[in-house]
C-alpha positions as CSV (number, residue, x, y, z in Angstrom):
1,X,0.0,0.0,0.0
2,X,1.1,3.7,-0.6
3,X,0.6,6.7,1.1
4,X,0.9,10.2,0.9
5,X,0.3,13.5,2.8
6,X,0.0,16.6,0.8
7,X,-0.3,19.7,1.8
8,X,-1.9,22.9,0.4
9,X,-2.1,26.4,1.0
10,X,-5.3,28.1,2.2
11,X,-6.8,29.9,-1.0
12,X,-4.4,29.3,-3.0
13,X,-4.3,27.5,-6.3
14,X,-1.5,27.4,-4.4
15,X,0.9,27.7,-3.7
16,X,1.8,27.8,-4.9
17,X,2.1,27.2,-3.1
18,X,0.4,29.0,-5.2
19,X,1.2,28.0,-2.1
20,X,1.4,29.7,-1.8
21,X,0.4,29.1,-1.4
22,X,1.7,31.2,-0.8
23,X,3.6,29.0,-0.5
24,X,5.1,28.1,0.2
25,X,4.0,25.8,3.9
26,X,4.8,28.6,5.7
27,X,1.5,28.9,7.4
28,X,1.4,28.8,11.1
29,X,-1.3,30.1,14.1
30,X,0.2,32.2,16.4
31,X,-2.3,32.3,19.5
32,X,-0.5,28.9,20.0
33,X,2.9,29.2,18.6
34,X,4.5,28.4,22.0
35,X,2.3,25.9,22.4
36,X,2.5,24.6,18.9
37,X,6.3,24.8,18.8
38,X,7.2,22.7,21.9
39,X,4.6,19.9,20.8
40,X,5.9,19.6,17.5
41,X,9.4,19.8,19.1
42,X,8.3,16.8,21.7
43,X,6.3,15.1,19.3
44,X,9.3,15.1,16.7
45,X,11.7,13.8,19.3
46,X,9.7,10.7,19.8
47,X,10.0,9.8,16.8
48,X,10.7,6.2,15.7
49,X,9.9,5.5,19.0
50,X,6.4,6.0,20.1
51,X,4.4,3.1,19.3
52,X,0.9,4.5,20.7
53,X,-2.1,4.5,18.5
54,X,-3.4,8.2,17.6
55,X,-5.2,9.5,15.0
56,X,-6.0,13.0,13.6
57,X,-8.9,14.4,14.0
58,X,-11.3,16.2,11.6
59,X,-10.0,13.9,8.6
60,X,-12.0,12.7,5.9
61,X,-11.4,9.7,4.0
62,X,-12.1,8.4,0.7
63,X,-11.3,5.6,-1.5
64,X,-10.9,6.6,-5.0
65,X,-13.3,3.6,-5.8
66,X,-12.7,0.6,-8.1
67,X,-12.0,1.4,-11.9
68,X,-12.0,-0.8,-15.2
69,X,-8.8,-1.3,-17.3
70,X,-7.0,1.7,-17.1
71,X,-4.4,3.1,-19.4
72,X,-1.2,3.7,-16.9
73,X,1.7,1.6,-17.7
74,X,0.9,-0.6,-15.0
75,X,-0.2,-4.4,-16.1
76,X,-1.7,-5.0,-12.7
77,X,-3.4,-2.5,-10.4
78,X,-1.7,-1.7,-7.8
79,X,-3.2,0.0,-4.5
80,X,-2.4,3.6,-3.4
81,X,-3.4,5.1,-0.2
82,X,-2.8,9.2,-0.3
83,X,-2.4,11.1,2.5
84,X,-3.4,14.4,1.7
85,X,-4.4,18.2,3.4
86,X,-8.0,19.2,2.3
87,X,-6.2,22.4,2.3
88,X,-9.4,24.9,2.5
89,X,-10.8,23.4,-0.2
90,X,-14.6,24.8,-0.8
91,X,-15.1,21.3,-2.8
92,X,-13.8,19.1,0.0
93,X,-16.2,20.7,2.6
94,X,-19.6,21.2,0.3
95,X,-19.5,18.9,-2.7
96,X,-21.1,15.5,-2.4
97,X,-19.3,12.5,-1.7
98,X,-20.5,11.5,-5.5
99,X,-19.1,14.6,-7.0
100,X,-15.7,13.7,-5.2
101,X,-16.3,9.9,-6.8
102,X,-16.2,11.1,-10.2
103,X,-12.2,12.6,-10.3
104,X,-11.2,9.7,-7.9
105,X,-12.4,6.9,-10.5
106,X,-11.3,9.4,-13.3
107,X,-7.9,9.2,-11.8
108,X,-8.0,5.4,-11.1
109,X,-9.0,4.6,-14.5
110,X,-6.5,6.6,-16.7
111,X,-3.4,5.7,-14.2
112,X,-3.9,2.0,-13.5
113,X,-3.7,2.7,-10.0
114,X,-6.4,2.4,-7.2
115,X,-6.5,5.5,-5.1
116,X,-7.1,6.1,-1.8
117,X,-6.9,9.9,-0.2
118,X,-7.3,10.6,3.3
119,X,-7.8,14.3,3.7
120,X,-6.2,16.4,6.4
121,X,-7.7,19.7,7.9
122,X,-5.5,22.4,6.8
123,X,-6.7,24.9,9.6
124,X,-4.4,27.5,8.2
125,X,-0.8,25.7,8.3
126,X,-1.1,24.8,11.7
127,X,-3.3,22.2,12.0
128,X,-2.1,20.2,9.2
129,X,1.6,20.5,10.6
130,X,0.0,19.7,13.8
131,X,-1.3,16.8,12.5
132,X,1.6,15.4,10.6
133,X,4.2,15.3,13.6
134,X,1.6,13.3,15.3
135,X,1.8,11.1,12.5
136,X,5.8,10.8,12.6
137,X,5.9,10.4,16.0
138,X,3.0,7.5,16.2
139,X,5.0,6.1,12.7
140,X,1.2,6.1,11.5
141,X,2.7,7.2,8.1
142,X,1.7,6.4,4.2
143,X,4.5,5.2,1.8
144,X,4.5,8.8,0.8
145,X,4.3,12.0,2.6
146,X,4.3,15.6,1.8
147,X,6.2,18.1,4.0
148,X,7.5,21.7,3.6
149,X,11.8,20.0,3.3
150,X,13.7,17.1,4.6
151,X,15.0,19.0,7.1
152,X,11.1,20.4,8.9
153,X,10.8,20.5,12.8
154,X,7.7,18.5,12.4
155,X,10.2,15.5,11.5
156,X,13.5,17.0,12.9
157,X,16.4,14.7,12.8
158,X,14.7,12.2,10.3
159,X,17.1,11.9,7.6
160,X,20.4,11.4,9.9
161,X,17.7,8.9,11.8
162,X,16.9,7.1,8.1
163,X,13.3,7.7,8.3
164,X,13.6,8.3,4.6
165,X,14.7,6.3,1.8
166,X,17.7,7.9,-0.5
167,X,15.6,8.0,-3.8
168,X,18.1,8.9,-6.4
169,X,19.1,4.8,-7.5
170,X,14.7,4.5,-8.0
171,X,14.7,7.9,-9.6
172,X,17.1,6.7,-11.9
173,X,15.1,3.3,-12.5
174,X,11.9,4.3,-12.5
175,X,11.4,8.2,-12.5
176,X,12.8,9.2,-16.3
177,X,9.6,12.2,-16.7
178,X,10.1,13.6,-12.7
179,X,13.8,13.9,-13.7
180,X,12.9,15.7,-16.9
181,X,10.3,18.1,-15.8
182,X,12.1,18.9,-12.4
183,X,14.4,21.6,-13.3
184,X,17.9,21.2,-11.9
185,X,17.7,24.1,-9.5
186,X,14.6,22.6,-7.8
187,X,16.8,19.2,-7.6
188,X,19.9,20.9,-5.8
189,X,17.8,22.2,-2.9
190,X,19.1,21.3,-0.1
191,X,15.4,20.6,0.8
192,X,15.7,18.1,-1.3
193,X,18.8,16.5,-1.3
194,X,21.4,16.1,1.6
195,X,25.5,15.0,1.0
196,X,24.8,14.4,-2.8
197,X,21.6,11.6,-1.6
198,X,18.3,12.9,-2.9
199,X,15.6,12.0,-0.3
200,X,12.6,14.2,-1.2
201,X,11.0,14.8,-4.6
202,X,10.4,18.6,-5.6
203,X,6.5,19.6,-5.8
204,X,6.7,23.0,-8.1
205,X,4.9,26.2,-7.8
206,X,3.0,27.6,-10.2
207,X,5.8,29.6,-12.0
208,X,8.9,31.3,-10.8
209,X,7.7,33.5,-8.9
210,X,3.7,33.8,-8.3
211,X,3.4,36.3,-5.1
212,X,1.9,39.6,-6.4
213,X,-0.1,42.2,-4.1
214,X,-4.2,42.1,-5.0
215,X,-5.9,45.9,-3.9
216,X,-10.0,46.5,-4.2
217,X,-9.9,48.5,-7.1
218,X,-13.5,50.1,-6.8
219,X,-11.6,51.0,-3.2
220,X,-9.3,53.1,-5.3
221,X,-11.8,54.3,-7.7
222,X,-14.3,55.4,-4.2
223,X,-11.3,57.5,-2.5
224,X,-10.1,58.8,-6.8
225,X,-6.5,57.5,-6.3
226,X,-4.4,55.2,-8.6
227,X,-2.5,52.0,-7.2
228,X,-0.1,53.3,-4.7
229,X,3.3,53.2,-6.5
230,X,5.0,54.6,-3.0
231,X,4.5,53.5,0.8
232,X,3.6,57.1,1.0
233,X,0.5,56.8,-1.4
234,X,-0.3,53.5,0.5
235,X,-0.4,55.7,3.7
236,X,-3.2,58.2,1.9
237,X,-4.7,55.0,0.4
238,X,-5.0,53.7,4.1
239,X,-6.0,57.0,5.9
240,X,-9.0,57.1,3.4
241,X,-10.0,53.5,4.0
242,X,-10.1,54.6,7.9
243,X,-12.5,57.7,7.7
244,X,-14.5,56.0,4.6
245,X,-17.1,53.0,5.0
246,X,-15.4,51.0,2.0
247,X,-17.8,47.6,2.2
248,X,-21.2,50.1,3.0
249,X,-22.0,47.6,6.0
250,X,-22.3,50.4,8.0
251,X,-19.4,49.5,10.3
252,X,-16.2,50.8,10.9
253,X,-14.4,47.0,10.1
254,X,-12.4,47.9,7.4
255,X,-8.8,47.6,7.3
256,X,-5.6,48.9,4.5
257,X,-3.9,45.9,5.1
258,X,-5.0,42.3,5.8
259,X,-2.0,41.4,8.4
260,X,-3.1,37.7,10.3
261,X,-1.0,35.5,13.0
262,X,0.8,34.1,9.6
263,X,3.1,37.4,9.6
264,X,5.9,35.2,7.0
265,X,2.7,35.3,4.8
266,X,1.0,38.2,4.9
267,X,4.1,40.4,5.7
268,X,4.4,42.5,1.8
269,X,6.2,45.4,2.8
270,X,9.4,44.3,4.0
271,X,10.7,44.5,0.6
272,X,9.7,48.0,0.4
273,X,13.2,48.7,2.8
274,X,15.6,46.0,1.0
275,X,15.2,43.0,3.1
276,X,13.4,39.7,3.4
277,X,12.4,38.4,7.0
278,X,13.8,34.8,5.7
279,X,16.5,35.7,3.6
280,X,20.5,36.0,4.1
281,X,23.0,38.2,2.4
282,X,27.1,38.5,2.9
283,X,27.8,41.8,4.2
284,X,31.5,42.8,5.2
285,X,32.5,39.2,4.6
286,X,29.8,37.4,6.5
287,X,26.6,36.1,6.4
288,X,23.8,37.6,8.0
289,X,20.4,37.2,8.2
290,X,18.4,40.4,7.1
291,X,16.0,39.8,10.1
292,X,19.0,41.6,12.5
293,X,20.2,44.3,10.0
294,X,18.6,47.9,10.5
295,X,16.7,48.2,7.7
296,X,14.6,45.8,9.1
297,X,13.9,48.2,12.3
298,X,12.8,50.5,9.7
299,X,10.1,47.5,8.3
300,X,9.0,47.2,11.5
301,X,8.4,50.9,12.2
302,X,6.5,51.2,8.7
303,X,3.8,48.2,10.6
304,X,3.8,50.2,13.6
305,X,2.8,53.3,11.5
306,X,-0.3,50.8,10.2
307,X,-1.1,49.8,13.4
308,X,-0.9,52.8,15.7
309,X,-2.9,54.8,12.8
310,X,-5.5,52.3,13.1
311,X,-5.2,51.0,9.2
312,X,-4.4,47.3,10.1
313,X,-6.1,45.6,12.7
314,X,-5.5,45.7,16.2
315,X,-6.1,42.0,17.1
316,X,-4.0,41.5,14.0
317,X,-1.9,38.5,15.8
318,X,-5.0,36.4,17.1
319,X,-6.8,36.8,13.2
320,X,-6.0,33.4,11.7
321,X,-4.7,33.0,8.3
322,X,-7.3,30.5,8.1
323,X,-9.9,32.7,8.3
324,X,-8.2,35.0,5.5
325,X,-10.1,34.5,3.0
326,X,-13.7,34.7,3.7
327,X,-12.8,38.2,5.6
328,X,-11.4,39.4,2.1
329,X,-14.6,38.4,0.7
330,X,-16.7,40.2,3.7
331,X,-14.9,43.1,2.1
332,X,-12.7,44.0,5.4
333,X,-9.8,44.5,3.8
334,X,-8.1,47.1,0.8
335,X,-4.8,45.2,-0.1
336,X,-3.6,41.7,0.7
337,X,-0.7,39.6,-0.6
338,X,-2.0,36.4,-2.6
339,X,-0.8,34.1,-6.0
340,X,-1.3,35.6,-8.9
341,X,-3.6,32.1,-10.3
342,X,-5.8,33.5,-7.3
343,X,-7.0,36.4,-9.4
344,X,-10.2,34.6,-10.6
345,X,-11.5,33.8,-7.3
346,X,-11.3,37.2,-6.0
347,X,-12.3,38.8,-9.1
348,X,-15.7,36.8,-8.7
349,X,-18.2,39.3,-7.7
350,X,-20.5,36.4,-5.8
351,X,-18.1,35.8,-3.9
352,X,-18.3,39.0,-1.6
353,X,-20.6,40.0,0.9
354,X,-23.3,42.7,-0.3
355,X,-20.9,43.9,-2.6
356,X,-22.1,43.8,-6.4
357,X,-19.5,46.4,-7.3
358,X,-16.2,44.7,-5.9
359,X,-13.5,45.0,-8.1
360,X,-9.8,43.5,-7.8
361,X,-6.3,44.9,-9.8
362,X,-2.8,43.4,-9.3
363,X,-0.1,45.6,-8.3
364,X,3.5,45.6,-7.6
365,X,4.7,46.0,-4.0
366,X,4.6,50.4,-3.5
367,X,8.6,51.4,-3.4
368,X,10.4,52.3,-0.3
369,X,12.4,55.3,1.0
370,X,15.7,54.0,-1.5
371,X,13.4,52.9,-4.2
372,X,13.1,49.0,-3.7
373,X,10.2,47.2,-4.0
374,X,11.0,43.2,-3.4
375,X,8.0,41.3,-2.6
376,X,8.7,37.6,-3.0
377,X,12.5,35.8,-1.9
378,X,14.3,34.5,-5.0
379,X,13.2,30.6,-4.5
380,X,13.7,27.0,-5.9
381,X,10.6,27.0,-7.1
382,X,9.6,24.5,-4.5
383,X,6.3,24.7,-2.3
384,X,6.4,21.3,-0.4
385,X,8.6,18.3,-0.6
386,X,7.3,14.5,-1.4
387,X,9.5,12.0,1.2
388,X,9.8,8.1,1.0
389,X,9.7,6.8,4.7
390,X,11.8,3.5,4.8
391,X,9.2,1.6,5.9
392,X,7.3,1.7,2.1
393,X,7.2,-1.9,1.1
394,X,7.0,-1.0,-2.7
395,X,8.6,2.2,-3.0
396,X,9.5,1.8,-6.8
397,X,5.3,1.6,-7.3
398,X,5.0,5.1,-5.7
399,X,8.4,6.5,-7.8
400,X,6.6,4.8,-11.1
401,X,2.6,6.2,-10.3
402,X,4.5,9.6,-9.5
403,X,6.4,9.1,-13.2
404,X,3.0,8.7,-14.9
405,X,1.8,12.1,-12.7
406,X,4.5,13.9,-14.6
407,X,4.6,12.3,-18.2
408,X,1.2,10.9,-19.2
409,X,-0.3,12.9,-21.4
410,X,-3.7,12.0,-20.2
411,X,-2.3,13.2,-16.3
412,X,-1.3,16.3,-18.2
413,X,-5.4,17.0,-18.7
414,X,-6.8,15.7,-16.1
415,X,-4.8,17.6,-13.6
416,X,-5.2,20.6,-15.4
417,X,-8.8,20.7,-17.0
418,X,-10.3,17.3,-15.2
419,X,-12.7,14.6,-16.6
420,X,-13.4,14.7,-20.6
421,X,-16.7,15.5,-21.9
422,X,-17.4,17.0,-17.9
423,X,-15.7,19.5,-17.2
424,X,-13.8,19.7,-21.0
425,X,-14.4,18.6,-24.5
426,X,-12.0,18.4,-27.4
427,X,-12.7,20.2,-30.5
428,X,-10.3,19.3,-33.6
429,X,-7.8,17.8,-31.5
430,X,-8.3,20.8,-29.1
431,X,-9.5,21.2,-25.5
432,X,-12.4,23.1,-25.0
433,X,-12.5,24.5,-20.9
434,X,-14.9,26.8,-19.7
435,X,-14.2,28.0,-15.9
436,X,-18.1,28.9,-15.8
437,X,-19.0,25.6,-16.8
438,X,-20.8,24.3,-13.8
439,X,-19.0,21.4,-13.4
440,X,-15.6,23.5,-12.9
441,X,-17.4,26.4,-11.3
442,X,-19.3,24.9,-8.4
443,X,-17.8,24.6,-5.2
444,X,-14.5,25.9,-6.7
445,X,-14.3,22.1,-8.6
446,X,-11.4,23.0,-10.6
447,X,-9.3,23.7,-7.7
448,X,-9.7,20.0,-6.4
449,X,-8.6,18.3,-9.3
450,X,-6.0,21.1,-10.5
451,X,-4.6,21.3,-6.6
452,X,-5.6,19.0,-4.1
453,X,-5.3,15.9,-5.6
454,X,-2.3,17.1,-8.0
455,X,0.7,15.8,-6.9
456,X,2.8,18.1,-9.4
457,X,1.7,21.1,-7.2
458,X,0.4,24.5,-7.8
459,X,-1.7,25.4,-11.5
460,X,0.8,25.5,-14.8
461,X,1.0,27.7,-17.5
462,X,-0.8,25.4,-19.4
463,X,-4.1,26.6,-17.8
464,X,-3.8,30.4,-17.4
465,X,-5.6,31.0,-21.0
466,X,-8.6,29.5,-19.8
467,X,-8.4,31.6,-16.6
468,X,-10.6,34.8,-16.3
469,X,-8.7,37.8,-17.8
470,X,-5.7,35.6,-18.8
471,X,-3.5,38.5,-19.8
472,X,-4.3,39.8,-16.5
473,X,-2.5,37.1,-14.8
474,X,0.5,36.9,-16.9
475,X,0.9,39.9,-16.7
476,X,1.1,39.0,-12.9
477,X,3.5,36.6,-13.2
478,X,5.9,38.9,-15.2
479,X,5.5,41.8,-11.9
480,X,6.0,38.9,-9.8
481,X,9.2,38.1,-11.5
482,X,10.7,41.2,-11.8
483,X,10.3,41.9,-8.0
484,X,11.6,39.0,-6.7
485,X,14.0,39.3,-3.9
486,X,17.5,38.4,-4.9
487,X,19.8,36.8,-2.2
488,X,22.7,35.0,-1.0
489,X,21.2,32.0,0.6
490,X,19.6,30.6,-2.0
491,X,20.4,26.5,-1.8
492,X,21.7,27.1,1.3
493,X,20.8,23.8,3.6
494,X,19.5,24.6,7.0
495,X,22.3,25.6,9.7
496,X,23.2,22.5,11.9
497,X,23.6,25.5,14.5
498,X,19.9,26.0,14.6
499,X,18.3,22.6,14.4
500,X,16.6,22.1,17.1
501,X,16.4,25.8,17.9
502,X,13.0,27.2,16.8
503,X,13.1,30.1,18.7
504,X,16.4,31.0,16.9
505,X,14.6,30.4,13.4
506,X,14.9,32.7,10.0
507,X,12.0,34.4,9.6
508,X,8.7,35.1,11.2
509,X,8.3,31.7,12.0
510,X,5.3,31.9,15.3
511,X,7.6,31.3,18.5
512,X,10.9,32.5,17.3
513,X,12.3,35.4,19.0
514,X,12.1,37.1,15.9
515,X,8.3,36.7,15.7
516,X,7.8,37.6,19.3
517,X,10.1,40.6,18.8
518,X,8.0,41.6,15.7
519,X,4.3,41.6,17.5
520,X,6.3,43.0,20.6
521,X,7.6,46.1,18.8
522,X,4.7,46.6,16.5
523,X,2.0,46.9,19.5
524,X,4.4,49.0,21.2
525,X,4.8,46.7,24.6
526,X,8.8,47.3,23.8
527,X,10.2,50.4,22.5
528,X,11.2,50.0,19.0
529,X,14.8,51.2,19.2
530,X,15.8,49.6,22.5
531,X,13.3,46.5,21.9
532,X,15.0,45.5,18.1
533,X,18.9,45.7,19.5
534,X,18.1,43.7,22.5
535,X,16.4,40.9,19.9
536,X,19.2,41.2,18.1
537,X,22.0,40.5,20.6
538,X,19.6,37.9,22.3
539,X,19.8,36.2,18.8
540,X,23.4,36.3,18.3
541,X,24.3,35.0,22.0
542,X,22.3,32.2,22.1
543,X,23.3,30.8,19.0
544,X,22.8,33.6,16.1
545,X,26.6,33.8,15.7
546,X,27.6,30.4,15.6
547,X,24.7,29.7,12.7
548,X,26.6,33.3,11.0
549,X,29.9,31.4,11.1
550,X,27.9,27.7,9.6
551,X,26.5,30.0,6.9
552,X,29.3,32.1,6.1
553,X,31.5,29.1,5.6
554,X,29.1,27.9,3.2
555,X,28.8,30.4,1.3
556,X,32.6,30.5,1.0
557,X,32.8,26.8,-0.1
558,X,29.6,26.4,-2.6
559,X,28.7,30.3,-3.8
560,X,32.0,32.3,-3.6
């Protein structure tokens, strides 16, 4: 039997992870980071060792049903049990367990396999990594698993441990089409690979780079101001959302900025001052983290500016990322940072709360004092990770249903416009998609089959044309790329100095001291001069300036 966990980015097509969403998995709950962050930690150290029987809760599970002769390149059937995150999915939670039927058998009968999913609550990014360290630590595991890198705290120590199986010699057997459509960056990840062994198989975003900022437009059009191409216009943007009711409910609920517990998420103005909360650069010979350098004081004084002037929310750190998305829709906030793929969900005007007139642009992050306007961190194109655990009794079947994922051209359509003559017909040789078509419309259906039981990833190029406004979103994509963070740690593997150590963690992971210093400073309960240089010497005593010497030696021996 095979198993997999997958998981997916709230609202996303993502993540991407669009993943992102997205996507990056990245998503966390901060009313119980502490909380969350010794569990996993406890949970993580058990395992291989616990051998009590839990189970996660809020799961549903389905088999993908029995199918006739199917066309994979497997003679004889062979059973496949997924492990997979619902991940938000409006078609996991409403559609009928018939509608659901109909893409499982799909699947089953074009790849030869039959498929099993079990779906995991997503709950943000926390609950699904919640979840999943339970499942390592119980070894209640599927013959494949999804996870954001070899190297996660939800499975720390697992690769030194062999928990997973080196899967380069059945990559090379069994997986020619994953090798080919993988590009090489994506393969030298070191969340991927580890001393030249590849343990984890690359799950791709949508493109490049996908992050792009989405502002209401009939906002702008209200208060007679263009996208804000400054932080300064932002600010007048913002001041105007404050003293106007922008959603006409009345109430005074409306926000500039959607900013939620997930801060490494929903954080799009960082950029705006020349840093990136998770990125590294060498500066006078060393490298440093740009979560201690000063012009990240000044991104943290441009939030507090939000947040003392009222134009993000003040409960900001409790709202859950989770709960994201239908607050968008309730029209409570004027600018968020999404996927570009997520364009046609919030251009659909149904979708908002007594709102007929809701509109939705694209825009590139506003530019800071020095002109920089970074929004996404040069990546590996990577949103989650697919790992072997050495228990799999037929690992070569899950390599070889994976290789048909990638290289069949009927997985090419299925995954990307589902089940012929349902949700697509072919004309002249030619497919023929319509995103209003019930079938694809209802319930968000084409994000199930496109996303949550993909096991490529995020939406490809492939499908933008049959998107709403498709030059819209490549357009997107083109922004996205051309703002993308450039740095000095890309490939870099995580520091040996800081495994183990969440609260020393890059970026605003919830429970780091960086996070903590981040909400700290922002709500004013430390003073933001006095409060950032103590984080920063806290972080470089208790291990910040070992992981500086780990990383600068790497750089020196694989980048220089």
């Amino acid at each position: 039997m095979i198993s997999l966990v997958i998981p997916y980015r709230r609202g996303e097509s993502a993540a991407i992870l669009s993943a992102k969403q997205g996507m990056p998995c990245k998503a966390l709950h901060h009313g119980r980071s502490h909380l969350m962050k010794r569990s996993i930690a406890a949970i993580a150290s058990l395992l291989l060792v616990s051998a009590a029987t839990l189970s996660a809760c809020g799961n549903e599970s389905k088999t993908a049903g029995e199918a006739g002769d199917g066309k994979g390149s497997q003679p004889v059937k062979k059973d496949i049990s997924i492990l997979t995150t619902e991940g938000g999915s409006q078609f996991v939670a409403q559609a009928p367990a018939s509608e659901k039927d109909k893409y499982y058998n799909e699947l089953n009968k074009l790849s030869g396999y039959n498929v099993k999913y079990e779906l995991m609550t997503w709950g943000g990014g926390a609950d699904y990594k919640q979840q999943l360290a339970l499942r390592f630590a119980t070894g209640d595991l599927g013959d494949l698993v999804m996870t954001d890198s070899i190297y996660s705290n939800v499975h720390a120590g697992a690769v030194d441990q062999n928990v997973f199986l080196d899967l380069g010699p059945l990559l090379d057997k069994y997986g020619p089409n994953i090798k080919k459509n993988i590009p090489e960056v994506a393969w030298k990840s070191p969340r991927v690979q580890k001393n030249g062994k590849i343990y984890g198989i690359p799950i791709l975003s949508a493109a490049p780079a996908t992050r792009i900022m989405f502002m209401r437009g009939d906002w702008l059009k209200k208060l007679n101001m263009e996208p804000p191409k400054t932080l300064d216009e932002f600010l007048k943007f913002a001041e105007g959302v404050k003293n106007n009711d922008m959603n006409g409910d009345g109430k005074n609920n409306e926000y500039a900025l959607a900013l939620t517990d997930n801060l490494g998420w929903s954080d799009v103005f960082s950029g705006s001052f020349g840093v990136r909360p998770d990125a590294w650069q060498m500066r006078g010979g060393k490298m440093e983290p740009d979560m201690i350098q000063p012009q990240m004081k000044e991104a943290i004084a441009f939030y507090k500016k939000l947040y003392d002037n009222g134009y993000i929310a003040k409960d900001f750190v409790t709202r859950k990322q989770g709960d994201r998305l239908s607050e968008i829709y309730k029209g409570y906030f004027g600018a968020y940072g999404a996927a570009a793929n997520q364009y046609g969900s919030f251009t659909d005007v149904s979708k908002y709360v007594n709102q007929p007139g809701a509109e939705t642009v694209m825009i590139t992050p506003p530019k800071g004092p020095r002109g920089e306007a970074y929004f996404e961190k040069q990546s590996e194109q990577i949103d989650f990770v697919w790992v072997v655990p050495a228990k799999t009794k037929n690992p070569e079947e899950v390599i070889k249903f994976l290789d048909w994922v990638w290289g069949h051209p009927d997985a090419e359509k299925f995954f990307g416009f589902g089940i012929k003559d349902y949700n697509y017909k072919e004309e002249n040789g030619k497919v023929v998609f319509d995103e209003k078509n019930p079938a694809n419309a209802e319930n968000v259906a084409s994000g199930f089959f496109r996303k949550t039981i993909n096991p490529r990833g995020a939406s490809r190029p492939i499908i933008v044309k049959y998107m709403p406004e498709p030059d819209n979103i490549m357009k997107a994509y083109d922004d996205a790329a051309a703002s993308v963070y450039k740095h000095a740690s890309l490939g870099m593997p995580q520091m040996e100095s800081l495994d183990g150590r969440p609260e020393l963690d890059i970026g605003l992971q919830p429970g780091s001291l960086f996070y903590d210093t981040f909400v700290k400073l922002v709500v004013g309960k430390e003073d933001l001069d006095t409060g950032f240089d103590k984080f920063v010497k806290e972080w470089r005593s208790r291990g910040g300036d070992t992981a500086i010497k780990e990383a600068t030696d790497w750089y020196n021996a694989y980048r220089k």
